[in-house]
C-alpha positions in Angstrom: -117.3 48.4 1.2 -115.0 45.7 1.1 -112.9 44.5 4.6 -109.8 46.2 3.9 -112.1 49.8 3.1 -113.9 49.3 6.6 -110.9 48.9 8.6 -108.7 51.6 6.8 -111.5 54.3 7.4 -111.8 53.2 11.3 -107.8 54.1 10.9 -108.1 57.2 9.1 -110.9 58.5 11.3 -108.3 58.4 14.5 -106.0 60.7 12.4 -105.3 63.6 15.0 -105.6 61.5 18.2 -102.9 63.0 20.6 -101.5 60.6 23.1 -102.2 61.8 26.5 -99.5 62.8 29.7 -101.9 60.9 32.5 -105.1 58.5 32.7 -107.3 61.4 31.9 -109.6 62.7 28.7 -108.6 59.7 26.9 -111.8 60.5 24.4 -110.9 63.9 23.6 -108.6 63.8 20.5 -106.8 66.9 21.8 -107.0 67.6 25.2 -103.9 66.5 27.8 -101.7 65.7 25.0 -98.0 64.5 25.1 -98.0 61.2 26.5 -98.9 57.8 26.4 -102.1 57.0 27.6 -104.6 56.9 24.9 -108.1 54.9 24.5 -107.0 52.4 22.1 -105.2 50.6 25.0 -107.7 51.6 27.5 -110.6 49.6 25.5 -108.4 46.7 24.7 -107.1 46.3 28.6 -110.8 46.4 29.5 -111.8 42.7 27.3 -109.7 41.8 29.7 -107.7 38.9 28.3 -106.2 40.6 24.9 -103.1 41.1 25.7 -101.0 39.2 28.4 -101.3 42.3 30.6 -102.3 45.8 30.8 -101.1 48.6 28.3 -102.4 52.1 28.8 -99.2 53.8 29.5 -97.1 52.4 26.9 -95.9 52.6 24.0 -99.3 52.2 21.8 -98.4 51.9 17.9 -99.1 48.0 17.5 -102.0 48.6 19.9 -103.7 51.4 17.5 -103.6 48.7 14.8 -105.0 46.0 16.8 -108.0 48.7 18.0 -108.7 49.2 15.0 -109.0 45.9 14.0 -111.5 45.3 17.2 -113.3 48.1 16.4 -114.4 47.6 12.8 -114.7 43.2 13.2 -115.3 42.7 16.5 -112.7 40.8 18.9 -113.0 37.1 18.1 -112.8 38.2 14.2 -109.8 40.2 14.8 -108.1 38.2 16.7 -107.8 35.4 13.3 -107.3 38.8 11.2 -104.3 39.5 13.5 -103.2 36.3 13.9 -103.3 36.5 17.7 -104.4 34.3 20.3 -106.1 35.2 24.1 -103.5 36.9 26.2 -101.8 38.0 23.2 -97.9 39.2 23.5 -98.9 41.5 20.4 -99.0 45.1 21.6 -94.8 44.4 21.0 -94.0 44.6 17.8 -91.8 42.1 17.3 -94.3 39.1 18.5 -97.1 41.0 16.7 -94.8 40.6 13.0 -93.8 36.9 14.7 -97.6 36.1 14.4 -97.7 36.8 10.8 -94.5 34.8 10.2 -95.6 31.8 11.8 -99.0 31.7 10.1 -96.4 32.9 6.3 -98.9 36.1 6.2 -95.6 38.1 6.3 -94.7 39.4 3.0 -92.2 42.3 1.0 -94.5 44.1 -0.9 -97.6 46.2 0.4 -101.2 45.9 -0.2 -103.9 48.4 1.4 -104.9 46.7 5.6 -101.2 45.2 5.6 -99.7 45.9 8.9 -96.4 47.6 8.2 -93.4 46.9 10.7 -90.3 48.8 11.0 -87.0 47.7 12.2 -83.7 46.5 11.2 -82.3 43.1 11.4 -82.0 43.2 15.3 -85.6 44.8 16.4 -89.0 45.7 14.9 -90.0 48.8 16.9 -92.8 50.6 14.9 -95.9 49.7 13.2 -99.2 50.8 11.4 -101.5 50.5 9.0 -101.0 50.6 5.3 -104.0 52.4 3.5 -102.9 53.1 0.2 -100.0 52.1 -2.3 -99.4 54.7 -5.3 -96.4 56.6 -7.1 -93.8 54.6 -5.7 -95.3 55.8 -1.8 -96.1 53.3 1.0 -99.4 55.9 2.8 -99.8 54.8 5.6 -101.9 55.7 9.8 -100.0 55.0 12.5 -100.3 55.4 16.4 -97.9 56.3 18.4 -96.0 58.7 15.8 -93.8 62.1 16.2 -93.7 64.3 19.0 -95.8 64.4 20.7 -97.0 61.1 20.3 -100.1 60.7 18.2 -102.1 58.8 15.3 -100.3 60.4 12.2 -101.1 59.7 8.3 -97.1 59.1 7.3 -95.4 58.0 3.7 -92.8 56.3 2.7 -90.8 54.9 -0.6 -91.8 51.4 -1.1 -89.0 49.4 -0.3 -87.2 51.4 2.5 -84.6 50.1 4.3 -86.6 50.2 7.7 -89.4 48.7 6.5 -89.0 44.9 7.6 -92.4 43.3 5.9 -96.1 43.0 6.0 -98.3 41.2 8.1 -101.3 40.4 5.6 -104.7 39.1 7.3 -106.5 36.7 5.6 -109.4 38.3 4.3 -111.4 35.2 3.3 -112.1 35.3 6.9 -114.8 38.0 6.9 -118.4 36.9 6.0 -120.0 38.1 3.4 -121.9 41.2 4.6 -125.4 40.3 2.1 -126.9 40.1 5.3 -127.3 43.6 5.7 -129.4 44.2 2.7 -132.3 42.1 4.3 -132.4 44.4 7.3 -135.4 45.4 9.2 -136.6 48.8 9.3 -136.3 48.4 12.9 -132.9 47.1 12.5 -132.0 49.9 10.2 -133.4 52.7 12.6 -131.0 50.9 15.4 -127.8 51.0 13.1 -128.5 54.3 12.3 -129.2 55.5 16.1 -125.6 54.1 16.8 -124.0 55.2 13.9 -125.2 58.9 14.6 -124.1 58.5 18.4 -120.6 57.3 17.2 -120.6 60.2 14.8 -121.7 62.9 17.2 -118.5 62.2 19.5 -115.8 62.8 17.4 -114.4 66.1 16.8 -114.3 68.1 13.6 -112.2 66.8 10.6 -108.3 68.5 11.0 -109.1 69.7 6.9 -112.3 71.1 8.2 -111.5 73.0 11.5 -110.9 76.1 10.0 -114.2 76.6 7.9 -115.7 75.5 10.2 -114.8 77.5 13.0 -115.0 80.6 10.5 -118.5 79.5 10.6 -119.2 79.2 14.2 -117.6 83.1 14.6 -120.1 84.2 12.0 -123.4 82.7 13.7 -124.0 80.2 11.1 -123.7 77.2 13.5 -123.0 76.1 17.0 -120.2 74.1 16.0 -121.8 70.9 18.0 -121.9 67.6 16.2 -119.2 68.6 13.5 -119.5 64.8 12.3 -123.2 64.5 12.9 -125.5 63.9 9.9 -127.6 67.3 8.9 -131.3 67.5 9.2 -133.1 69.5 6.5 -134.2 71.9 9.1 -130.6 72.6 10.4 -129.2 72.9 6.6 -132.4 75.5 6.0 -131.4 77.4 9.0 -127.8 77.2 8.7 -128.6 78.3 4.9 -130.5 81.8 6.3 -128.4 82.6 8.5 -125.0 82.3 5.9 -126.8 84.3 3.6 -128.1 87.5 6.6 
């Protein structure tokens, strides 16, 4: 999976986050909603030197992106992706597009893991993620969208009027991932430990709630894990019980 792949899945796997009304259940994608306190700006405020200040409680959209970014390469890694420095003034979306100006990584037309701003000559005041570019569409995940606030797959026609430009990381950045064919078993066992943890706390896909609720009514499952790899013995039980 290239770069741009990893960090567009992190994106897409937030789809369905609601932004919270207080400091509360910031890791459950739909409980408290309809604020904005979320975890994106919880984990970022506690590196403790992101941003210039602290901002859970705020307006989050540039500060999805720049999670997302964290999450998938790490914070030194994203930072160059970003084109941020320490103490960043970035969760505004005006300095955030100002970084990829003053590095010319600002450009008209999208690729997939461009930053999309919005604005109009006087103020930038949205952004997300661009994670596909087909039929004339801009697709796009973005924090911090409709009401109530939350991480929303949106679309647009490429070359909207309030779209102001694309902050473009440079990719070359990111090291060649060969490594990770030479791993351990040990190693392996690890990544797949935390792998499965990280799986086992997110809720059930939004396409796959109702199925799967339908099956949790019937008896075929206890709904736990809904993300969580299947052991043969689960899919063998899951299998008799589905058929009576």
């Amino acid at each position: 999976m290239i770069p741009q792949e990893r960090v567009i899945a992190t994106a897409e796997d937030q789809v369905g986050y609601f932004g919270k009304r207080t400091n509360a259940q910031l890791d459950d994608f739909k409980a408290n909603a309809g604020g904005k306190f979320n975890k994106y700006a919880r984990d970022l405020d506690a590196l403790g030197d992101f941003y210039n200040g602290r901002k859970n409680g705020y307006d989050w959209c540039d500060v999805f992106v720049d999670w997302c970014f964290v999450h998938t390469f790490g914070r030194e890694l994203a930072q160059k992706l970003l084109c941020q420095p320490d103490k960043s003034l970035g969760a505004g979306t005006a300095y955030s597009l100002g970084y990829y100006k003053k590095k010319g990584q600002l450009f008209t037309s999208p690729q997939p893991a461009d930053q999309i701003f919005f604005g109009d000559a006087k103020s930038t005041w949205h952004t997300g993620l661009v994670v596909k570019v087909a039929g004339g569409y801009v697709h796009t995940v973005e924090g911090n969208a409709g009401n109530p606030s939350a991480v929303r797959a949106c679309k647009y026609r490429v070359g909207a009027g309030t779209i102001k430009g694309y902050g473009r990381p440079d990719w070359s950045l990111v090291p060649d991932r060969e490594e990770d064919d030479n791993m351990t078993y040990e190693q392996w066992k690890q990544y797949m430990e935390r792998y499965r943890q990280e799986q086992s706390g997110l809720p059930a896909s939004v396409w796959a709630e109702k199925e799967l609720a339908a099956a949790k009514s019937a008896g075929i499952t206890d709904g736990q894990r809904p993300r969580d790899l299947v052991t043969r013995e689960e899919a063998a039980i899951m299998a008799v019980r589905a058929r009576g």
